[in-house]
Backbone bond lengths (Angstrom), bond angles and torsions (degrees), N, CA, C in turn:
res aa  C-N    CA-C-N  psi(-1)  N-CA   C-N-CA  omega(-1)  CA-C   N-CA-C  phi
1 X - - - 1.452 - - 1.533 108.17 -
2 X 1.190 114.08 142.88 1.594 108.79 -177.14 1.339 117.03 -111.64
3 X 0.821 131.98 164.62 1.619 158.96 -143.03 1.619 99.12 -72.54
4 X 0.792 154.43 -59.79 1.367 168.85 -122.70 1.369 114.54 -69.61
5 X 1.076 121.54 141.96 1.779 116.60 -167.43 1.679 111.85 -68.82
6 X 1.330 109.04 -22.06 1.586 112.98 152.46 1.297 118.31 -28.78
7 X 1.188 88.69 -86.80 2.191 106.50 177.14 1.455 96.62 -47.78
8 X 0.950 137.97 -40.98 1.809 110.12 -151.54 1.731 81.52 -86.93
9 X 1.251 113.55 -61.73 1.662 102.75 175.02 0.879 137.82 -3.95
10 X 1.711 108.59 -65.31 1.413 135.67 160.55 1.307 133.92 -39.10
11 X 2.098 112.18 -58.10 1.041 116.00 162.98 1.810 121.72 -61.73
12 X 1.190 107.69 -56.71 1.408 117.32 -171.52 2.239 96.21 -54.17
13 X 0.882 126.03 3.05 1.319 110.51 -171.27 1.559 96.45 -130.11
14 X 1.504 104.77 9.75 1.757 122.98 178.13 1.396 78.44 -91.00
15 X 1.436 125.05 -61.48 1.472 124.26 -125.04 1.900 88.44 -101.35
16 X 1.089 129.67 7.88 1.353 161.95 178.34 1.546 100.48 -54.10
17 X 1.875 77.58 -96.08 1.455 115.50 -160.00 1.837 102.52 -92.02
18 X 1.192 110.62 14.18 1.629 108.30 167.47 1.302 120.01 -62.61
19 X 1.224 119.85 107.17 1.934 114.84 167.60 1.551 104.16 -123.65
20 X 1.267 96.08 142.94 1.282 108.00 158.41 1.744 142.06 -33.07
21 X 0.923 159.66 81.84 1.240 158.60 -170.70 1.296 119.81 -65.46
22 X 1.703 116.10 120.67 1.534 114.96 -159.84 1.749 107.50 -71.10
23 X 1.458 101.34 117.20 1.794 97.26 164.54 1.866 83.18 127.01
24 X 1.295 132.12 -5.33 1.296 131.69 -168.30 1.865 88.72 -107.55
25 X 1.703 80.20 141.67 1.653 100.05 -173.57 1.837 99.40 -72.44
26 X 1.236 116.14 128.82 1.565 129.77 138.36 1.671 112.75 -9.42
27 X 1.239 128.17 -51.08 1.232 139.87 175.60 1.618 120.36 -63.74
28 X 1.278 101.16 -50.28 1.406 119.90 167.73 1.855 132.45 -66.46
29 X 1.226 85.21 -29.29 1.440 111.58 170.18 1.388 113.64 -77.89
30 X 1.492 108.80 -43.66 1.806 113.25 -178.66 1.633 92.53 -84.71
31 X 1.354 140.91 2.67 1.462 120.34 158.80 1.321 125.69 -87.21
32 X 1.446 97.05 -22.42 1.747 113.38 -174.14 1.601 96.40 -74.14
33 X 1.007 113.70 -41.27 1.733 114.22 -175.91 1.429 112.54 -75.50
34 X 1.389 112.70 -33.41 1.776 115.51 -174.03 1.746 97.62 -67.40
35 X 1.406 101.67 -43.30 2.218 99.61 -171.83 1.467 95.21 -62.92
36 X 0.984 119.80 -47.17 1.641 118.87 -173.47 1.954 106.48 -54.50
37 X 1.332 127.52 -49.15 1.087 130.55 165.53 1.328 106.70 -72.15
38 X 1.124 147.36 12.75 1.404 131.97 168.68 1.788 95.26 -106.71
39 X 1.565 103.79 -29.32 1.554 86.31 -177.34 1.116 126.96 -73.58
40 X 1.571 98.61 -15.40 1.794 113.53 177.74 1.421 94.78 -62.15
41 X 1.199 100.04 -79.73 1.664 105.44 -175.99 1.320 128.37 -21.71
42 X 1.282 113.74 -30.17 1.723 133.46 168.48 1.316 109.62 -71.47
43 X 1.538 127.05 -34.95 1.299 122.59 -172.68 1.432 99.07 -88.62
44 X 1.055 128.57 -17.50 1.676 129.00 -153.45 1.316 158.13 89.69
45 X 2.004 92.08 20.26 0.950 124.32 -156.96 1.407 115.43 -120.73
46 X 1.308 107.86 106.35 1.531 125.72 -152.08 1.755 108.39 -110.69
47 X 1.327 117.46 121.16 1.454 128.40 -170.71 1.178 101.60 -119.45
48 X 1.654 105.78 152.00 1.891 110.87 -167.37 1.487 85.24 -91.20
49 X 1.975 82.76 146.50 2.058 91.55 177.56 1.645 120.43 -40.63
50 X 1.551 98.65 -29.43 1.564 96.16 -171.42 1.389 129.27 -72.80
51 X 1.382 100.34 -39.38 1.224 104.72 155.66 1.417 146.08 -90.42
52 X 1.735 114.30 21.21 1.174 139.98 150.87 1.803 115.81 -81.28
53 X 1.413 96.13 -29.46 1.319 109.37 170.11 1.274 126.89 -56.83
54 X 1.723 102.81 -45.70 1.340 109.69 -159.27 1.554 96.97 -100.08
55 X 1.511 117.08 -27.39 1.518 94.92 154.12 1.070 159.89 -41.63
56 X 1.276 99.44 -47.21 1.544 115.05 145.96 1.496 124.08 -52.29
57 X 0.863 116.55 -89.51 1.831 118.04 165.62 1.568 92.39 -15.09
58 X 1.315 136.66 -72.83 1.505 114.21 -174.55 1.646 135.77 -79.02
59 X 1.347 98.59 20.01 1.461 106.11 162.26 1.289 133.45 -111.85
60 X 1.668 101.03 -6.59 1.659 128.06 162.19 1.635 95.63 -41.32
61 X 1.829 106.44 149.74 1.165 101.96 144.23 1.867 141.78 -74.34
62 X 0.882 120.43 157.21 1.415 126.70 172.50 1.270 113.87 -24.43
63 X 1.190 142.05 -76.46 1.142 139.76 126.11 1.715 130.13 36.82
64 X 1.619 83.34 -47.80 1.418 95.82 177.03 1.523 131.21 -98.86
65 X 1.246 86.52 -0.99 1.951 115.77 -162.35 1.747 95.02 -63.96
66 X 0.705 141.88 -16.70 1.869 134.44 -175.16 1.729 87.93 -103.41
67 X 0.967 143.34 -65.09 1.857 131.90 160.02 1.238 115.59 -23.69
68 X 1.525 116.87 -58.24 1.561 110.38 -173.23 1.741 110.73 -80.77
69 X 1.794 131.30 -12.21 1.212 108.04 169.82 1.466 98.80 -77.46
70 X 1.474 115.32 -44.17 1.384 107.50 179.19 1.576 119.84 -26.05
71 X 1.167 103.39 -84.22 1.607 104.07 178.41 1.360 132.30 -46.28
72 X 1.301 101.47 -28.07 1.774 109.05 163.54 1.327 124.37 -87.45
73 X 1.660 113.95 -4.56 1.389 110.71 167.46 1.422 101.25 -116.41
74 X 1.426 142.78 48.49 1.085 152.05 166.97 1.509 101.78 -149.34
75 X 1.143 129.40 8.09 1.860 108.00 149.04 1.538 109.53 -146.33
76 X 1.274 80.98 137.26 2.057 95.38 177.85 1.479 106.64 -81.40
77 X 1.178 118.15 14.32 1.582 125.28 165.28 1.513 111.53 -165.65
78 X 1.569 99.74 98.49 1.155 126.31 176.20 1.871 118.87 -70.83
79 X 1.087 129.19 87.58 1.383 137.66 -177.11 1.362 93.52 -104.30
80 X 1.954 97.07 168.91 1.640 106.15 -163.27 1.392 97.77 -83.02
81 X 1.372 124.51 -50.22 1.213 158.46 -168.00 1.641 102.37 -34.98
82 X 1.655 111.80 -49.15 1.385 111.80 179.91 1.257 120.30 -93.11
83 X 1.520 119.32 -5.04 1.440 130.32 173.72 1.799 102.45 -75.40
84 X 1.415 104.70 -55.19 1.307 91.46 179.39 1.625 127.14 -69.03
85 X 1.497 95.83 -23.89 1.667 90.07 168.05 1.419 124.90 -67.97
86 X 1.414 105.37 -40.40 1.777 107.12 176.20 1.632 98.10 -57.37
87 X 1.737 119.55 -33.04 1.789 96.27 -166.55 1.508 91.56 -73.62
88 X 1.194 150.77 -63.74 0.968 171.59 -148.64 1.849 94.49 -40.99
89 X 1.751 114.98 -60.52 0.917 115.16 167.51 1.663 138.61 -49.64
90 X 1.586 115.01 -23.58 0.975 115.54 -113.01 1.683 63.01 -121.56
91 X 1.614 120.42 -38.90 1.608 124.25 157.92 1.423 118.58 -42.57
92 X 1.197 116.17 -49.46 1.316 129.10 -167.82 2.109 100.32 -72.58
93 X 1.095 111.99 -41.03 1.546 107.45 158.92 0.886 148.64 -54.12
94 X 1.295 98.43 -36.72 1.544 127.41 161.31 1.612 132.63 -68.10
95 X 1.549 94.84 -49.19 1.649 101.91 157.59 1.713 117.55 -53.54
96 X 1.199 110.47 -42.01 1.161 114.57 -171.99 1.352 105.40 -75.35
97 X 1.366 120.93 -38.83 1.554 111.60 -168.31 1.604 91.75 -66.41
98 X 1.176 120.06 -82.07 1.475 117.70 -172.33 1.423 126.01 -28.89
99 X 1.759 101.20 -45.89 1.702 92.46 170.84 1.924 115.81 -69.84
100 X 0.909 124.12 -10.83 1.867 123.05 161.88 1.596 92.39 -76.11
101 X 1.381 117.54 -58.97 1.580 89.32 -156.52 1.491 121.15 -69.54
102 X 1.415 119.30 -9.41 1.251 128.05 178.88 1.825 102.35 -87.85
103 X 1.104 125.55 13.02 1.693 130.57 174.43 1.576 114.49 -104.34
């Protein structure tokens, strides 16, 4: 992809208007967003963790909105790195709760 204010346009208004789709895994969602930041990264277009952070957090579904104040009102330094680990976790709780309650 080349450099050109086209492409970054393009991507950055990918990485914009990205939301989540109801019934789509957490996992799947944090890949669709990571290629989109790698393409930035290819063009040369570099975003502060925080507000890679909070992009994410606002493309979650609704659903998720009591997780994402949570996590944003529990760190005075918001990085991407720990947003996706708390979602990451927060799947893994969930699998688990449901797989007990379905036993």
């Amino acid at each position: 992809m080349t450099k050109s204010l086209s492409n970054k346009l393009f991507l950055k208004k990918r990485l914009y208007n990205l939301r989540m789709k109801e019934g789509t895994p957490v996992l799947q969602h944090l890949n669709a967003f990571n290629r989109i930041l790698s393409d930035l990264l290819a063009v040369e277009v570099k975003l502060e963790e925080k507000n890679k952070a909070l992009l994410l957090l606002s493309s979650l579904l609704p659903s998720y909105d009591h997780l994402a104040t949570t996590i944003v009102n529990e760190n005075e330094i918001l990085e991407l790195e720990g947003v996706r680990h708390m979602l990451h976790n927060n799947e893994l709780m969930k699998k688990t709760y449901f797989t007990k309650e379905a036993s």
